[in-house]
PyMOL Python script that loads the backbone (N, CA, C, O; Angstrom):
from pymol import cmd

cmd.read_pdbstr("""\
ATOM      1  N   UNK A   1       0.835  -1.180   0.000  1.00  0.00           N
ATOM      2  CA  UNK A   1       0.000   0.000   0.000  1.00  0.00           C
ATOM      3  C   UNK A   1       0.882   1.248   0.000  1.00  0.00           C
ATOM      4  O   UNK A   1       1.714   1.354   0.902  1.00  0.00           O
ATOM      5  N   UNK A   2       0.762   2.339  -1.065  1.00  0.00           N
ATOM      6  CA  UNK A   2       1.239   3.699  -1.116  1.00  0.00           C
ATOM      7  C   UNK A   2       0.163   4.235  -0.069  1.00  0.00           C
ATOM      8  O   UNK A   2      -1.026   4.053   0.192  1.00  0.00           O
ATOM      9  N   UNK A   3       1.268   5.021   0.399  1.00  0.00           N
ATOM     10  CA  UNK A   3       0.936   6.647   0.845  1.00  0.00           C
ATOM     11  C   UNK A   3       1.785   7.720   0.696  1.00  0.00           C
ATOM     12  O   UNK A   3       3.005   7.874   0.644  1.00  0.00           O
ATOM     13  N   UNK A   4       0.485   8.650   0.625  1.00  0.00           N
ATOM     14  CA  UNK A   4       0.816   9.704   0.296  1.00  0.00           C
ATOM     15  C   UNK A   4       0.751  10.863   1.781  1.00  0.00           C
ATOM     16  O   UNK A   4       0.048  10.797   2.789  1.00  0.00           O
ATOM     17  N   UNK A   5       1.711  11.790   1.403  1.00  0.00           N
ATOM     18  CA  UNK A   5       1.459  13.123   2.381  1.00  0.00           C
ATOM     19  C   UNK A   5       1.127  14.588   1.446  1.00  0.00           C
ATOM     20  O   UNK A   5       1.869  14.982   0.545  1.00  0.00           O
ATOM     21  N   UNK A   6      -0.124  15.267   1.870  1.00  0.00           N
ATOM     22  CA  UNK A   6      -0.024  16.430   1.425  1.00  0.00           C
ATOM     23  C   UNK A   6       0.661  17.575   1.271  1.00  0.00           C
ATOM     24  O   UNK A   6       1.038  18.324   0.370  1.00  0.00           O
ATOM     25  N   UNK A   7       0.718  17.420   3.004  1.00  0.00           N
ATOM     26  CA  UNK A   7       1.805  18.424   3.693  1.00  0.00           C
ATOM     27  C   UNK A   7       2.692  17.969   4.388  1.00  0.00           C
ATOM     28  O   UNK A   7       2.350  17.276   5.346  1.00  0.00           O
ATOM     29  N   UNK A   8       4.229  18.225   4.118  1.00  0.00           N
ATOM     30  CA  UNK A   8       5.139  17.438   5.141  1.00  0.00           C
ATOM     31  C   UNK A   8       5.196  17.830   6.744  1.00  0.00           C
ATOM     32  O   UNK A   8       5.462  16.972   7.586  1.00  0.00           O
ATOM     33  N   UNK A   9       4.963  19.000   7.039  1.00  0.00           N
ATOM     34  CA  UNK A   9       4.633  18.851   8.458  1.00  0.00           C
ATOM     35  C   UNK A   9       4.023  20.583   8.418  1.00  0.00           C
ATOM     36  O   UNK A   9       3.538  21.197   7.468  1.00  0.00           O
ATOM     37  N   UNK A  10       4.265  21.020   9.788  1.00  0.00           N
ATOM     38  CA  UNK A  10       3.666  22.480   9.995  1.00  0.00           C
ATOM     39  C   UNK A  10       4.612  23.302   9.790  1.00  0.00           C
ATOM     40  O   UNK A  10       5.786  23.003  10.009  1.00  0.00           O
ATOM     41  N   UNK A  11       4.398  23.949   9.539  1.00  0.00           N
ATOM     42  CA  UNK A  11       5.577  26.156   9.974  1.00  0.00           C
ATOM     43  C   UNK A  11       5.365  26.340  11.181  1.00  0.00           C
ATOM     44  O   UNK A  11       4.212  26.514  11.575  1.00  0.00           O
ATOM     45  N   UNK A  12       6.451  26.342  12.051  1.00  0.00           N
ATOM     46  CA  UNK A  12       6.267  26.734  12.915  1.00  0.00           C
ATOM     47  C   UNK A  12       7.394  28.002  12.719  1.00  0.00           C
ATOM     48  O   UNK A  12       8.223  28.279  13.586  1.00  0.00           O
ATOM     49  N   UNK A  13       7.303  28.523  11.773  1.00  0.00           N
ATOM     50  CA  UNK A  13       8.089  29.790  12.047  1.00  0.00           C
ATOM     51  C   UNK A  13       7.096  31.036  11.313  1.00  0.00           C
ATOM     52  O   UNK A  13       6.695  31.057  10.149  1.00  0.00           O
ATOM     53  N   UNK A  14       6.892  31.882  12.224  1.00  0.00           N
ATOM     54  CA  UNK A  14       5.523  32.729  12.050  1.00  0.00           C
ATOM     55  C   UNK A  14       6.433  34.237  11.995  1.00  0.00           C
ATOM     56  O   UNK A  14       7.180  34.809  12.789  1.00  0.00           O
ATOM     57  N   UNK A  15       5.883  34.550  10.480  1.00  0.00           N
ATOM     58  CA  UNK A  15       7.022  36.182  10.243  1.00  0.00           C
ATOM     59  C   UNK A  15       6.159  36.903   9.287  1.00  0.00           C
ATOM     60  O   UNK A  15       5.578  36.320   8.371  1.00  0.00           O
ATOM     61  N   UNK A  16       6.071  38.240   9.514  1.00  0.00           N
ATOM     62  CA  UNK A  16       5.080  38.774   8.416  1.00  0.00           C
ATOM     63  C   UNK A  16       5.563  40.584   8.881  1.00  0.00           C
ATOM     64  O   UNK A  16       5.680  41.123   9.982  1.00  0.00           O
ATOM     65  N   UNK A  17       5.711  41.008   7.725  1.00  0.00           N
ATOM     66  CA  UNK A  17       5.383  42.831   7.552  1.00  0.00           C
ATOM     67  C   UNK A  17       3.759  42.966   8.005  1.00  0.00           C
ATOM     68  O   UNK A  17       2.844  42.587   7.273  1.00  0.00           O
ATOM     69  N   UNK A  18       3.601  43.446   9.062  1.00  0.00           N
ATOM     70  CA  UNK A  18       2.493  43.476   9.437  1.00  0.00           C
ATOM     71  C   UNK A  18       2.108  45.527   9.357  1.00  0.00           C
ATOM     72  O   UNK A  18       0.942  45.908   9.451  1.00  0.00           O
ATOM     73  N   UNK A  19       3.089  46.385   9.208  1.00  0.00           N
ATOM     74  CA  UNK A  19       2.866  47.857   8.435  1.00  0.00           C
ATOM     75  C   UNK A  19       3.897  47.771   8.144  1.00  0.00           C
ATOM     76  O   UNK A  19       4.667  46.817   8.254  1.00  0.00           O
ATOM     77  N   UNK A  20       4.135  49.400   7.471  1.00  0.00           N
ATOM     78  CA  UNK A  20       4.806  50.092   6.785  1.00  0.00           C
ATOM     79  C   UNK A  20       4.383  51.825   7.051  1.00  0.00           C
ATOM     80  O   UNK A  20       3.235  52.247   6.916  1.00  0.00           O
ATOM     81  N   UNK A  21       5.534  52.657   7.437  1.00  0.00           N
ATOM     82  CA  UNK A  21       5.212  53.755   7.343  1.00  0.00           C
ATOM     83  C   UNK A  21       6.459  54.355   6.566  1.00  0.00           C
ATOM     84  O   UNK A  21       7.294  53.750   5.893  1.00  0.00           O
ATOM     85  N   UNK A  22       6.323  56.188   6.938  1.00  0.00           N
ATOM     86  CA  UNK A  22       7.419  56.783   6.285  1.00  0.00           C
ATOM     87  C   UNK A  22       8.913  55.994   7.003  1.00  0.00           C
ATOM     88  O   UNK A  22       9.861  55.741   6.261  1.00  0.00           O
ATOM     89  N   UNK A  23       8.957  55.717   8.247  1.00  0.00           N
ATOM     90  CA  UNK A  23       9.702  56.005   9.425  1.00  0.00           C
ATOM     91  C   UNK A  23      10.521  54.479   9.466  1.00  0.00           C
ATOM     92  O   UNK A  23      11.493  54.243  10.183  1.00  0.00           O
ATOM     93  N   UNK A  24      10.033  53.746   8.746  1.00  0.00           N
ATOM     94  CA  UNK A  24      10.264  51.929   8.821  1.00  0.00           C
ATOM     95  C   UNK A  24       8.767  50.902   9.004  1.00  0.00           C
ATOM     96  O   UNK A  24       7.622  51.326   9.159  1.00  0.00           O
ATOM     97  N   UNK A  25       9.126  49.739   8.943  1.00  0.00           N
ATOM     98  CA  UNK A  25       8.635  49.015   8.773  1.00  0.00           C
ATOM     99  C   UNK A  25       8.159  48.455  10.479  1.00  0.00           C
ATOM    100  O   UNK A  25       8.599  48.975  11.504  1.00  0.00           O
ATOM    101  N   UNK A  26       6.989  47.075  10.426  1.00  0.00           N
ATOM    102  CA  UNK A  26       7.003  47.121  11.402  1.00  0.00           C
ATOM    103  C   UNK A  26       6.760  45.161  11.451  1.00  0.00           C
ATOM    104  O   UNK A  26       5.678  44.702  11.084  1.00  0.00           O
ATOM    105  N   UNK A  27       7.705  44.379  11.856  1.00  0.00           N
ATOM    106  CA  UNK A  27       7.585  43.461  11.052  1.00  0.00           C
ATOM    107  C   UNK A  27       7.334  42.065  12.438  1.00  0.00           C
ATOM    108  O   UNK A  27       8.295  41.849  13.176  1.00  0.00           O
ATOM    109  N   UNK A  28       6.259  41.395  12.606  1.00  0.00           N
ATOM    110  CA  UNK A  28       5.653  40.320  13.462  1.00  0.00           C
ATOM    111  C   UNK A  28       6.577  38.629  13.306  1.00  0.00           C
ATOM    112  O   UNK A  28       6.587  37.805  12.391  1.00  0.00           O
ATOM    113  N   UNK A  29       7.156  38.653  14.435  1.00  0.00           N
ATOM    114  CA  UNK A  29       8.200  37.620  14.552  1.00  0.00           C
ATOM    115  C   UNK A  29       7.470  36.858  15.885  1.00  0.00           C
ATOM    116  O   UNK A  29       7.199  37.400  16.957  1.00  0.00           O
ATOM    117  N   UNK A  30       7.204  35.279  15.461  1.00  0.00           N
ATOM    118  CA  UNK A  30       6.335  34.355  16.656  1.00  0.00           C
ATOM    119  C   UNK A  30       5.765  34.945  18.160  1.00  0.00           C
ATOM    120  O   UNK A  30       6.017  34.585  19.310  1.00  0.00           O
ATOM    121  N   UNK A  31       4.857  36.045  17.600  1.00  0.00           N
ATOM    122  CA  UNK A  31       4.362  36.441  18.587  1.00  0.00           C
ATOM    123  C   UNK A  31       4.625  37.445  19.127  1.00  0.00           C
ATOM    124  O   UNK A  31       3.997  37.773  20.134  1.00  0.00           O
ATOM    125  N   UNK A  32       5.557  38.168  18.653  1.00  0.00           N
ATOM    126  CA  UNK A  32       6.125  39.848  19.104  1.00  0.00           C
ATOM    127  C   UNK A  32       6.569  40.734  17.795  1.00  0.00           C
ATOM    128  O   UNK A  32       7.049  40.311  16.744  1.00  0.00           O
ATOM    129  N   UNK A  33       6.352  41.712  18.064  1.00  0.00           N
ATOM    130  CA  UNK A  33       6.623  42.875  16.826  1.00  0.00           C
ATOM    131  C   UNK A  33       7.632  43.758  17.015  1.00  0.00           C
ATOM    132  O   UNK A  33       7.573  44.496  17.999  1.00  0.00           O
ATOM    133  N   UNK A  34       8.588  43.832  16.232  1.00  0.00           N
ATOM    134  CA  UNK A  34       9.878  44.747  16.045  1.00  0.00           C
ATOM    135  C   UNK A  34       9.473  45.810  15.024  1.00  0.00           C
ATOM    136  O   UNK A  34       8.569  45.846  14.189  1.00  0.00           O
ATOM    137  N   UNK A  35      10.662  46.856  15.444  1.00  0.00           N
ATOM    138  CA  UNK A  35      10.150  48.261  14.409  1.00  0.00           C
ATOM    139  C   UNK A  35      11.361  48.359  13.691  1.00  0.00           C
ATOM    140  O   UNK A  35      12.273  48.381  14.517  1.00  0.00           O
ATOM    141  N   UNK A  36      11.741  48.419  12.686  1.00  0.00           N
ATOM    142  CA  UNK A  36      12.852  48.269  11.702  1.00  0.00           C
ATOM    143  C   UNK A  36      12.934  49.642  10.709  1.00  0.00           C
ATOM    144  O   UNK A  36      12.377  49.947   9.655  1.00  0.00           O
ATOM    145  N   UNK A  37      13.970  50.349  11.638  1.00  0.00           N
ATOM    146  CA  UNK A  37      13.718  51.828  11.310  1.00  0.00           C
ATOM    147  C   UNK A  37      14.337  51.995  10.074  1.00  0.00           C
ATOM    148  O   UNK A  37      15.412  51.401   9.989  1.00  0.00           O
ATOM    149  N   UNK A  38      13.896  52.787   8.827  1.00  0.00           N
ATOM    150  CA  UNK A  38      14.670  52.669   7.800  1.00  0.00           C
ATOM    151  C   UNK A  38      16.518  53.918   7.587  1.00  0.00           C
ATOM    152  O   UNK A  38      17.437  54.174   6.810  1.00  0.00           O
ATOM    153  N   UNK A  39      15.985  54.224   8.877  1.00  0.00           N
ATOM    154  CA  UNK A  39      17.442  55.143   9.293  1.00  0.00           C
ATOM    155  C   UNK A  39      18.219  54.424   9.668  1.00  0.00           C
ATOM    156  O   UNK A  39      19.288  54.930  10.011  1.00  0.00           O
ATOM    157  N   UNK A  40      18.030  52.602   9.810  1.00  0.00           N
ATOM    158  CA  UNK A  40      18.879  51.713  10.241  1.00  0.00           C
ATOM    159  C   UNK A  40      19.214  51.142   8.797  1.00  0.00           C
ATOM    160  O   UNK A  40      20.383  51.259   8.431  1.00  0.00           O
ATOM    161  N   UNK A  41      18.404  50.600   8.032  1.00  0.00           N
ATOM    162  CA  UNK A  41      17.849  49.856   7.057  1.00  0.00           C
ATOM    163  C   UNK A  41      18.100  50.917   5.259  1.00  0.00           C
ATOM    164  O   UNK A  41      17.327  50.579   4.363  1.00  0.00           O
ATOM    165  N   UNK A  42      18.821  51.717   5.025  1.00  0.00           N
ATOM    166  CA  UNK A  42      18.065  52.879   4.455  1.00  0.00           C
ATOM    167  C   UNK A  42      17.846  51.414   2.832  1.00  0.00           C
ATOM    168  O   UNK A  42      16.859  51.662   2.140  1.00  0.00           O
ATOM    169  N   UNK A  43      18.435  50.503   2.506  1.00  0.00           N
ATOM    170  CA  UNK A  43      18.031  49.667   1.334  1.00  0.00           C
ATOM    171  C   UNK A  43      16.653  49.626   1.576  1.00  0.00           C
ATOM    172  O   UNK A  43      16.210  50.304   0.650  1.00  0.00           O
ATOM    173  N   UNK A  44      15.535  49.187   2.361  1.00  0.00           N
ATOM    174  CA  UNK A  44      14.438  48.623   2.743  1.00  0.00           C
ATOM    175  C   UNK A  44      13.845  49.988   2.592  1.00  0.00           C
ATOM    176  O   UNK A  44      12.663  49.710   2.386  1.00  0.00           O
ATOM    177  N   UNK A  45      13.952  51.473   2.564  1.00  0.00           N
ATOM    178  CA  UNK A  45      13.504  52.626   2.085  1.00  0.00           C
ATOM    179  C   UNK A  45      13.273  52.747   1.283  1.00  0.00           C
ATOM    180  O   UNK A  45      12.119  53.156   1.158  1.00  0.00           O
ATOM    181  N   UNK A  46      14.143  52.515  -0.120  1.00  0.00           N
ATOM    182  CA  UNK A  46      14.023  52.753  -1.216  1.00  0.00           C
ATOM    183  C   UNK A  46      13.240  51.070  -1.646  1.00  0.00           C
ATOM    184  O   UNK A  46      13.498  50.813  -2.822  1.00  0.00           O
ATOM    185  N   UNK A  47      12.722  50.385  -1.232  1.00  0.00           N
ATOM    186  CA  UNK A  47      11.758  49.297  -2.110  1.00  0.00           C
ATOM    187  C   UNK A  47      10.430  49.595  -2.094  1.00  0.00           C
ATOM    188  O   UNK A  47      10.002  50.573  -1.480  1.00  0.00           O
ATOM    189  N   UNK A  48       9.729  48.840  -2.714  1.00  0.00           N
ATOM    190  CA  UNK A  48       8.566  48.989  -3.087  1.00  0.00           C
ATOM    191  C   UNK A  48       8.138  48.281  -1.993  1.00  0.00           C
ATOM    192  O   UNK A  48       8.974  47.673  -1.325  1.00  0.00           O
ATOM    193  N   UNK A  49       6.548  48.248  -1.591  1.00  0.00           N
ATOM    194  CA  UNK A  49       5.857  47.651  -0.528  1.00  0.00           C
ATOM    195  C   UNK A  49       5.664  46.518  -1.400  1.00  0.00           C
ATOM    196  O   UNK A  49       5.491  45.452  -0.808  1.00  0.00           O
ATOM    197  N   UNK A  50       5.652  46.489  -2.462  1.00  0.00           N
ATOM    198  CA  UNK A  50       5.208  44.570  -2.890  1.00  0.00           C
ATOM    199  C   UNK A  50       6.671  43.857  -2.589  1.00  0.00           C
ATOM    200  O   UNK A  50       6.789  42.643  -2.423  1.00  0.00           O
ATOM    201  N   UNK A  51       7.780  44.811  -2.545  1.00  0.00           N
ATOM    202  CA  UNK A  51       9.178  43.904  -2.069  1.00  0.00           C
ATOM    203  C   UNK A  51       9.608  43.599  -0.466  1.00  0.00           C
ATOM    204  O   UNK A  51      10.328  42.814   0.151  1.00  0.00           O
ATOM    205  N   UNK A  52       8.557  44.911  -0.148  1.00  0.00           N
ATOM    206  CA  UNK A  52       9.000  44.845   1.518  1.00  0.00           C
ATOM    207  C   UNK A  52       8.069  43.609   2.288  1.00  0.00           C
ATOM    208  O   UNK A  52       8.373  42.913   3.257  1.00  0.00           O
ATOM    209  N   UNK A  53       6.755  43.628   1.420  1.00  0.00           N
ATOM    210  CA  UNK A  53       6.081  42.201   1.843  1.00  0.00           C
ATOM    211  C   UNK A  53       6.443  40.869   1.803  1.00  0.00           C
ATOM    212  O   UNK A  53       6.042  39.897   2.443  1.00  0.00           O
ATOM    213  N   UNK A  54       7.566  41.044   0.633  1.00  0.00           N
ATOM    214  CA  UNK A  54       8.027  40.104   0.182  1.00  0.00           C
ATOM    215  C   UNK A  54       9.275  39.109   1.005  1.00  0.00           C
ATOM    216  O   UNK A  54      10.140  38.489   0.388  1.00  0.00           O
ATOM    217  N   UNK A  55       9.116  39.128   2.737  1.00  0.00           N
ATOM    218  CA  UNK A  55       9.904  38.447   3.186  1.00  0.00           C
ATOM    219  C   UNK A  55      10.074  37.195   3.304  1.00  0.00           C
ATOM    220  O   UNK A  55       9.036  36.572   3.529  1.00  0.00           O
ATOM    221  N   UNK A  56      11.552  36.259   3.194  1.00  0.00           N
ATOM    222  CA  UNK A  56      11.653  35.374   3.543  1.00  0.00           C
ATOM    223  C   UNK A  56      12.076  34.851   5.067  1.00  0.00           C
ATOM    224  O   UNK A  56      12.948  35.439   5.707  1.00  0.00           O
ATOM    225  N   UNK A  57      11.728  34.276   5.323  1.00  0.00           N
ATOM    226  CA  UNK A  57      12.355  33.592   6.789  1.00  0.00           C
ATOM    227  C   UNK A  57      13.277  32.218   6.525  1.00  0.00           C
ATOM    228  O   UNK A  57      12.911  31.047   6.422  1.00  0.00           O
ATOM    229  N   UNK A  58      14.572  32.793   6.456  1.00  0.00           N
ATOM    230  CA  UNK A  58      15.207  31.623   5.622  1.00  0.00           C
ATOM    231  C   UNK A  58      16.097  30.685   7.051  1.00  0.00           C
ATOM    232  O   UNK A  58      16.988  29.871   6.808  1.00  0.00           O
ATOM    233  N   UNK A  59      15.697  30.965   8.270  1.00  0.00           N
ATOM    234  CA  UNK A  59      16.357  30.190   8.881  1.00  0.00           C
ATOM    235  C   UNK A  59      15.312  30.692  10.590  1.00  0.00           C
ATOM    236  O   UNK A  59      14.329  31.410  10.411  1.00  0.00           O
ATOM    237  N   UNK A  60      15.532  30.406  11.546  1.00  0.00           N
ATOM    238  CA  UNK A  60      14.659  30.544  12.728  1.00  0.00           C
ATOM    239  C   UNK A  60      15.116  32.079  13.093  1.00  0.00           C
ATOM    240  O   UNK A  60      14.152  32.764  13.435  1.00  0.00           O
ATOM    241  N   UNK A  61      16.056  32.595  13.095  1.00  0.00           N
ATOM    242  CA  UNK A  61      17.037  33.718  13.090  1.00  0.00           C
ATOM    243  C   UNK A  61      17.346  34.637  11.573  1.00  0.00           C
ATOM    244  O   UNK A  61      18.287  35.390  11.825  1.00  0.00           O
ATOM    245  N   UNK A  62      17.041  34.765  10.609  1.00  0.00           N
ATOM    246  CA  UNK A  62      16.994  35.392   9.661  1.00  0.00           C
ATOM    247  C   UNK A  62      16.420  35.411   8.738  1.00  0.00           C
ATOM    248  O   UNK A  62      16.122  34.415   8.078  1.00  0.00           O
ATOM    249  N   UNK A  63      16.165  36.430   8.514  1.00  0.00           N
ATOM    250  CA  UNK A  63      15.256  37.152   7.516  1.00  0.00           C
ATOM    251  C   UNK A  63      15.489  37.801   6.080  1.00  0.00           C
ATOM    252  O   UNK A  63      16.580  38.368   6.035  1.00  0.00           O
ATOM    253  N   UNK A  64      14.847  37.866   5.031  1.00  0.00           N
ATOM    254  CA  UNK A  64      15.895  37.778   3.902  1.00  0.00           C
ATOM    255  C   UNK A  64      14.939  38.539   2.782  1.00  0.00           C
ATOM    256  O   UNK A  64      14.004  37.902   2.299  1.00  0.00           O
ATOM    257  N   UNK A  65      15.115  39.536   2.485  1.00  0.00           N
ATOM    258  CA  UNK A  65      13.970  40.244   1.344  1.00  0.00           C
ATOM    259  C   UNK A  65      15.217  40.294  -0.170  1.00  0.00           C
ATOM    260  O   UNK A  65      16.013  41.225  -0.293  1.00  0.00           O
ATOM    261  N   UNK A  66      15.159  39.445  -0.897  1.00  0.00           N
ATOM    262  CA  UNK A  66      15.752  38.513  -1.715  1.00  0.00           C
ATOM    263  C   UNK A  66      15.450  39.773  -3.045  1.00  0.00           C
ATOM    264  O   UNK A  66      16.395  39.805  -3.834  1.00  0.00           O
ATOM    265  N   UNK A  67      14.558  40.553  -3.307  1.00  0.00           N
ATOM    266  CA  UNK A  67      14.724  41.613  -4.432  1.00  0.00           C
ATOM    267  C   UNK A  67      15.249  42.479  -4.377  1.00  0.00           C
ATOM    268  O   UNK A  67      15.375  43.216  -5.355  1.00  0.00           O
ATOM    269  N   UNK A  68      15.829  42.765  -3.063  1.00  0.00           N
ATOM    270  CA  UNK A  68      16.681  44.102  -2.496  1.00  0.00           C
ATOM    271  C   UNK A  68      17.945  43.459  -1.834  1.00  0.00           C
ATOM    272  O   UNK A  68      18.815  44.124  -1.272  1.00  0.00           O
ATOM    273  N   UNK A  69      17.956  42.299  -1.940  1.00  0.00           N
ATOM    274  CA  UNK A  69      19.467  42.053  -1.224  1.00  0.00           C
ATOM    275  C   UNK A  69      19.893  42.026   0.610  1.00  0.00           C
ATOM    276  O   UNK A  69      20.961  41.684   1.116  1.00  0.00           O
ATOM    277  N   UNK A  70      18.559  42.545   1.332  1.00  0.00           N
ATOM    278  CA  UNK A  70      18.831  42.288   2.777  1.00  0.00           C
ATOM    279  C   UNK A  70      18.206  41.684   3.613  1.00  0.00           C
ATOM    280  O   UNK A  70      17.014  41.438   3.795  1.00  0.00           O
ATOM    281  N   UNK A  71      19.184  41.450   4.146  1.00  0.00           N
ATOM    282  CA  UNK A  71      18.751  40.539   5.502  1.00  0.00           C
ATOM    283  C   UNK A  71      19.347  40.825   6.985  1.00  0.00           C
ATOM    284  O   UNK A  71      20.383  41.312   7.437  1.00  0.00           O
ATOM    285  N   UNK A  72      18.443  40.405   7.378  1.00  0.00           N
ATOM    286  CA  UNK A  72      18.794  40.845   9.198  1.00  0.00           C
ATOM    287  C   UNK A  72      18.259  39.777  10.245  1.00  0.00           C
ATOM    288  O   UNK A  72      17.171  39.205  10.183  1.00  0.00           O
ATOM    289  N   UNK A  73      19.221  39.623  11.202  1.00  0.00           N
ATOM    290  CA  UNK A  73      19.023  38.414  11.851  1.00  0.00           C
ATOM    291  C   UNK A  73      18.522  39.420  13.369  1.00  0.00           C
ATOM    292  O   UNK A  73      19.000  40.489  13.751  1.00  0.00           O
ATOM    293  N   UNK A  74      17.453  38.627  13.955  1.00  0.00           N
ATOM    294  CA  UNK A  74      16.605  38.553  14.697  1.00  0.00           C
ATOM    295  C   UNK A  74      17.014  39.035  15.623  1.00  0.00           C
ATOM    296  O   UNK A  74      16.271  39.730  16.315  1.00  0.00           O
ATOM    297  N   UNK A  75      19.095  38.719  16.151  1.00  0.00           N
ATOM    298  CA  UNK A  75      19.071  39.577  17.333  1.00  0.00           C
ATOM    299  C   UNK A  75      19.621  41.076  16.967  1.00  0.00           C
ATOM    300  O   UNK A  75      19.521  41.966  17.812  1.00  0.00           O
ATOM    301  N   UNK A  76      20.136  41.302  15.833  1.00  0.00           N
ATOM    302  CA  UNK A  76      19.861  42.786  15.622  1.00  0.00           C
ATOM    303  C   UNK A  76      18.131  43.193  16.009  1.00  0.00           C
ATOM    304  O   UNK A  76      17.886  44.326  16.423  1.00  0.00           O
ATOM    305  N   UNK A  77      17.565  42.678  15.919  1.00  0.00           N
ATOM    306  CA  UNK A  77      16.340  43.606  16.025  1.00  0.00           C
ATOM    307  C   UNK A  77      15.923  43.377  17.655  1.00  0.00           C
ATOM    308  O   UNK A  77      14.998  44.151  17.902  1.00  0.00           O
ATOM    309  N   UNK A  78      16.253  42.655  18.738  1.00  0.00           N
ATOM    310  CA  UNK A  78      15.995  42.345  19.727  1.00  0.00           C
ATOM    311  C   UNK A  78      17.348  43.494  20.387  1.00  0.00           C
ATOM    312  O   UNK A  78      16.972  44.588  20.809  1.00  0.00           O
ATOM    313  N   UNK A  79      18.563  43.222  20.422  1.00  0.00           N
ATOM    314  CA  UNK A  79      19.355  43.707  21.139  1.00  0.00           C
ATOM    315  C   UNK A  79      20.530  44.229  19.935  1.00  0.00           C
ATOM    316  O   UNK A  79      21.624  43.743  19.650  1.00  0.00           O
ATOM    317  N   UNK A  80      19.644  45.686  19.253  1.00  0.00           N
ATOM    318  CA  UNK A  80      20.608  46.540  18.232  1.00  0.00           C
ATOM    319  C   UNK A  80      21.904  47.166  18.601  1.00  0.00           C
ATOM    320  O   UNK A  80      22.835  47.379  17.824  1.00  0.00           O
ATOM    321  N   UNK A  81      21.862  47.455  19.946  1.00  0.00           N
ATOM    322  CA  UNK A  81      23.314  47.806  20.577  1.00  0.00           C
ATOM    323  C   UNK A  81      24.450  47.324  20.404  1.00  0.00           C
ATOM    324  O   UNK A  81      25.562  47.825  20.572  1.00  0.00           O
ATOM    325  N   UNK A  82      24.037  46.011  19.950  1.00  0.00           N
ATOM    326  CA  UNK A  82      25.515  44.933  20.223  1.00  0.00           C
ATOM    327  C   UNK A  82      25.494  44.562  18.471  1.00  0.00           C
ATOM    328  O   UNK A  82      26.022  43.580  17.950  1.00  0.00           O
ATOM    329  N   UNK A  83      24.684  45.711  17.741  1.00  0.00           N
ATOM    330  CA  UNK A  83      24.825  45.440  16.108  1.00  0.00           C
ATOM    331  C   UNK A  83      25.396  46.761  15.422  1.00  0.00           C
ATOM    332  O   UNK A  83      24.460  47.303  14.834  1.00  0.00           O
ATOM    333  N   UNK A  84      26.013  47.139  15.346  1.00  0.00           N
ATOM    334  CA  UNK A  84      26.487  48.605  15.149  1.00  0.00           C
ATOM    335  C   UNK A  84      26.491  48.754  13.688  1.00  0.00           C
ATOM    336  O   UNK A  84      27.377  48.156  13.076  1.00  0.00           O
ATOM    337  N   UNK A  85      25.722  49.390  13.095  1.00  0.00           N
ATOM    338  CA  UNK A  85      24.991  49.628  11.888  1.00  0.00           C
ATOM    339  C   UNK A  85      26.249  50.622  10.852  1.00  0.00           C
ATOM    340  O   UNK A  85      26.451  51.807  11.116  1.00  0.00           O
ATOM    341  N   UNK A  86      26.980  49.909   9.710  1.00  0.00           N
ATOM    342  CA  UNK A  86      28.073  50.618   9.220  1.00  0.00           C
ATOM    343  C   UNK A  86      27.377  50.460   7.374  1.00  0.00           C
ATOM    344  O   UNK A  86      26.914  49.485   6.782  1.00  0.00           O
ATOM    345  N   UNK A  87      27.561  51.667   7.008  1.00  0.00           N
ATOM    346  CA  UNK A  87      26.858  51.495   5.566  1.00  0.00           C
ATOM    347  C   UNK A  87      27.921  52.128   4.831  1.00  0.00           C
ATOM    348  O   UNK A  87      28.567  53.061   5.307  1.00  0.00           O
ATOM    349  N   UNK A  88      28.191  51.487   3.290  1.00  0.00           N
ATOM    350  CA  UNK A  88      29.511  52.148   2.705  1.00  0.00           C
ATOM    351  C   UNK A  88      28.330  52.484   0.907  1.00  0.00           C
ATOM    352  O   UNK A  88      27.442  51.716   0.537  1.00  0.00           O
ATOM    353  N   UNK A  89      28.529  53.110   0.553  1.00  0.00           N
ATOM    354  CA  UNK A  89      28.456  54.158  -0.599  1.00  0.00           C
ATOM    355  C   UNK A  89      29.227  54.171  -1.693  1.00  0.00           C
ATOM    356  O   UNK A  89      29.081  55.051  -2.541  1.00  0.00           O
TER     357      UNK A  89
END
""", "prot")
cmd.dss("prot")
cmd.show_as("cartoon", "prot")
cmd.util.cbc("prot")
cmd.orient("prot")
């Protein structure tokens, strides 16, 4: 006897752009919400909202918007102090 599976198991990894303003984004990680200022972020400024929706959760810890090239891992957005934000031009 075959069987089949529909679905191989659940997601348990829960991530979503839940807004967007002038000021940054505001983005829902398993149950808590971070604010992802684009004065941190300025790539994630210049995209479009169909790209900023467009996140991946490519690991339990990072996050990955794949048409713009960035990603940011989870404890930058929990404890930014110990992430010191350097941008080159």
């Amino acid at each position: 006897m075959q069987t089949t599976s529909e679905q191989r198991g659940t997601n348990t990894l829960s991530s979503e752009v839940t807004a967007i303003t002038a000021h940054g984004l505001w983005l829902w990680v398993d149950d808590r919400e971070y604010f992802v200022p684009f004065a941190d972020y300025p790539a994630l400024k210049q995209a479009t909202v169909e790209q900023l929706l467009a996140i991946q959760r490519i690991s339990p810890t990072q996050f990955y918007w794949e048409a713009i090239d960035v990603d940011i891992e989870l404890g930058a957005l929990e404890h930014p102090e110990h992430f010191p934000l350097k941008f080159n031009s």
